[in-house]
N, C-alpha and C positions, 0 to 999 in steps of 0.2 A: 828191612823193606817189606818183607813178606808178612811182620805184624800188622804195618800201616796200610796195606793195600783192602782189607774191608773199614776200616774207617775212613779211605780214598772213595769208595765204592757208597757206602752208606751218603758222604757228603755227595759224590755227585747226584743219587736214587732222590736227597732229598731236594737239590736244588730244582732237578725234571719234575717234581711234584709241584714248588713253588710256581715253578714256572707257567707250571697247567692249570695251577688254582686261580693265579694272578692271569691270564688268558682267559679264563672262565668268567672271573670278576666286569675284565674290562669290556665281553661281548655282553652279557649279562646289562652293563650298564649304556651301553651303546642301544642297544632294544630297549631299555627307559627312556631313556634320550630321543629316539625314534620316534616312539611312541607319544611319549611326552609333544614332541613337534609336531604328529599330525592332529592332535587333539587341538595345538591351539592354531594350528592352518583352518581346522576346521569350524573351531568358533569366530576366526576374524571372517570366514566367508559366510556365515551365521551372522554378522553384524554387519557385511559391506552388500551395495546395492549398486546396480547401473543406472546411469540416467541419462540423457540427450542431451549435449550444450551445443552452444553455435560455435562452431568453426570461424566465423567472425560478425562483425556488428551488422545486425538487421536491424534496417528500419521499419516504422509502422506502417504497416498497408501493406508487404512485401509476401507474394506466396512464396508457403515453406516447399523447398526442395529437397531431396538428399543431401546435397550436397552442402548443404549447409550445417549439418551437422556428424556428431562427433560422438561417439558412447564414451562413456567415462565408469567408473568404479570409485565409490567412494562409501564413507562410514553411514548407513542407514542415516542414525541424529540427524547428518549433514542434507538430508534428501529432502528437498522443499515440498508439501505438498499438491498432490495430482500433480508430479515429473511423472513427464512421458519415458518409458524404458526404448519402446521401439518406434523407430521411424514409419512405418506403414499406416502407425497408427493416425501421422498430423501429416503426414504428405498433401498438399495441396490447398490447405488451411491458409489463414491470411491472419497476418499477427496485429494483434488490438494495442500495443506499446511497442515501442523502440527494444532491444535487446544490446546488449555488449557479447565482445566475442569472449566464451567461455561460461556465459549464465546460463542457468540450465531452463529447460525447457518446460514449460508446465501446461497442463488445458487452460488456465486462468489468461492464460496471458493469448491466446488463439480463438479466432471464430471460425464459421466455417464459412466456406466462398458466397453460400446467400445470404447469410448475415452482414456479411463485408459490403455486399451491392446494396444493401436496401438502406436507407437512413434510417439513423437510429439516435436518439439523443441520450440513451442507457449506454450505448458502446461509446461513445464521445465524451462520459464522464468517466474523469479517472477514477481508480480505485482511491477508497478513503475519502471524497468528495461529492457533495452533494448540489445537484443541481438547482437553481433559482433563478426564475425569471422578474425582473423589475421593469416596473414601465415607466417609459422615456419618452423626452421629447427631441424634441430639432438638436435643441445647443447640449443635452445631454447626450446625447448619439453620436456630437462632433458631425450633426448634418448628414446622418449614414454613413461615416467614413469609417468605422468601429467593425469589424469583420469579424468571423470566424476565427478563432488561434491567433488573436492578439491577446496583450496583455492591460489590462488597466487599475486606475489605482480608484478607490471608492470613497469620495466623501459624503458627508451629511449637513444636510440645510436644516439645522432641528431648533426647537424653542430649550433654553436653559434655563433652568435656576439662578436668579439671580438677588442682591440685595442695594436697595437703592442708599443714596447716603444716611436720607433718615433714616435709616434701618428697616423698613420695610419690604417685602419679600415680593419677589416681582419676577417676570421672565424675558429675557430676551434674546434672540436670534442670534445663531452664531452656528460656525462652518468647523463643523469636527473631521478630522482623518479619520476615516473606519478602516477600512484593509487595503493593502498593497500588494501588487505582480498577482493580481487576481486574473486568470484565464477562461476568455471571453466563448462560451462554447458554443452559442447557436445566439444569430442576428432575427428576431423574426422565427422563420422556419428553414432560415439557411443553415445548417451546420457547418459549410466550409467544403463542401461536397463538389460545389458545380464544375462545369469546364473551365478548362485553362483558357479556353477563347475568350469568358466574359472577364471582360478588366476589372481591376480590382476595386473602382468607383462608377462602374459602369452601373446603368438603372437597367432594372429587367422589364421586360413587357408587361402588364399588368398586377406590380406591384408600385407600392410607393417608394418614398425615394427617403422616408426615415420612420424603418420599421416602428410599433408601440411597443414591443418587449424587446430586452438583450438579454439572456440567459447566461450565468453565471457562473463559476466552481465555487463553491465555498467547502470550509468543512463544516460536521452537524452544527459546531458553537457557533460559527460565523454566519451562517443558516438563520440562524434562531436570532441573532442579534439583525441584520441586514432587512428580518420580517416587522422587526417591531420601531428601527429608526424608519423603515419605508410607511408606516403608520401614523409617524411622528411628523414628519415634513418631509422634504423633499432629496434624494439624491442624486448626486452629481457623479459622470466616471469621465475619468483622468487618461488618454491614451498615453503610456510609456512605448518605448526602444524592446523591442524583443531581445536585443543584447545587454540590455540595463532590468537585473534582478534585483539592487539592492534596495534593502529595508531600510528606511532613513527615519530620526525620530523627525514628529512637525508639530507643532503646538496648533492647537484651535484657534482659527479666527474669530475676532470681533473686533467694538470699535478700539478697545484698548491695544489690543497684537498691534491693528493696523496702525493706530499713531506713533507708539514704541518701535514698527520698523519704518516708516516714512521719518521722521524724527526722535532718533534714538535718546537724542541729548535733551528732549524736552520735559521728561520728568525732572529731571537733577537740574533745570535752570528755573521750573515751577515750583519745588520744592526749596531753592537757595533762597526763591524771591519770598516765599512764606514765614521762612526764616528770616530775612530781615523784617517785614512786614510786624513780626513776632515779638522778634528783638526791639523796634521804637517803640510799641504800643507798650511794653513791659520795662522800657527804662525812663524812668524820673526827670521828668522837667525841670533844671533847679532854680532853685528860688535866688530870687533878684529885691536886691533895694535901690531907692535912685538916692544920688548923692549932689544937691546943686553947690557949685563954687560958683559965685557969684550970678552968670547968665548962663554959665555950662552946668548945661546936665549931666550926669552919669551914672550907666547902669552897674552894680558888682554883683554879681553871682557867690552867692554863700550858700557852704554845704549847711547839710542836716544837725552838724557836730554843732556847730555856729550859730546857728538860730539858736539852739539851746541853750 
């Protein structure tokens, strides 16, 4: 016993050494790990930003409150241009589109309260869209009945390209679809602004009672096409359902559309008759000799093979 008591001794000196070395290691690596963690807390707040969203859905026209809003923290990328961070900043502003709860807040989307009172035909156009005015008459106005913030659909009265049976090159009239759920921004010089008192086909005092322009949304392309069929002949709008958005395809009128939908079956019974027409004129009359037996006559039909 007394040999094995420093080699007792030695093992336990080294195990107390382990043990310190392996405690050194593991605080050692816990201060990387520390460290390590505040470096990238401090690069995601390096990459994250606050911004304003709605607490819930504002509508257009509606002054901003506090209360209507919400700070949020999110990744920079995600942060839409000119978002407002602090509410001081738009309190009392009046918002120029509709909002949902939780979009964020931007200057783009806010004017400020004398902007909002004064009419403005620049604030009434949406973003992306450009505004046109086209002049109308009685039965294209629907009689003045065509308001601010409806929708209508746009055709064209224009001359076409056309080819006569001779073949000759010719043009004639006909009624094209140009755009659909097109929103009507200003009647005249109404934008949609007046009191709720005047009814919505009431006539005002000293105006007419079917304005000469209706002002338009188009986008640039639609812009550019709408200026040059209004140069062409004449256009027609179409009032739709403010709950009816769908884009339906429609083929161009003329006289052909029209007889093919008043009598669909009338090609294919003009066409059958052409064909028999086709067929007598192109099949062989056959040949006949008379035959007398005594006072009776008679005719016999003999083919081609037979005369021969």
């Amino acid at each position: 016993m007394p040999k094995r008591l420093p080699l007792i001794i030695g093992g336990l000196v080294l195990a107390l050494m382990a043990v310190v070395l392996v405690n050194r290691y593991l605080t050692q690596q816990q201060q990387v790990l520390r460290k390590q963690t505040r470096q990238e807390l401090a690069r995601m707040q390096e990459r994250q930003g606050t911004v304003l969203a709605a607490t819930r859905d504002i509508p257009k026209g509606a002054v901003i409150e506090e209360g209507m809003l919400e700070t949020k923290s999110m990744p920079k990328e995600y942060i839409e241009p000119q978002a407002v961070s602090y509410p001081e900043r738009i309190v009392g502003m009046v918002t120029a589109v509709p909002m949902t709860k939780g979009e964020q807040i931007t200057l783009t989307k806010l004017v400020s309260a004398k902007q909002a009172t004064s009419s403005s035909l620049a604030m009434a156009t949406p973003v992306g869209k450009r505004a046109v005015s086209i002049s109308v008459d009685n039965i294209s106005s629907l009689m003045g009945m065509i308001k601010a913030g409806d929708y209508v659909d746009v055709i064209g009265f224009i001359p076409v390209p056309a080819q006569t049976p001779e073949g000759k090159q010719t043009t004639q009239m006909a009624v094209m679809p140009l755009f659909q759920n097109i929103l009507v921004l200003a009647v005249g010089k109404d934008l949609g602004g007046r009191s709720q008192e005047v009814g919505r086909y009431a006539k005002e005092e000293g105006t007419a009672s079917a304005p000469p322009l209706i002002t338009l949304a188009f986008t640039p392309q639609e812009a550019n096409l709408i200026t040059f069929v209004s140069e062409q002949g004449k256009v027609r709008l179409v009032l739709r359902s403010p709950a009816d958005s769908r884009i339906e395809p429609i083929q161009p009128a003329s006289w052909e559309t029209l007889f093919q939908y008043l009598m669909p079956q009338l090609p294919q019974q003009v066409q059958a008759e052409k064909g028999k027409e086709t067929e007598l004129v192109q099949k062989p009359k056959p040949r006949e000799i008379e035959i007398y037996r005594g006072l009776k006559r008679e005719k016999i039909a003999i083919s081609e093979e037979q005369s021969q």
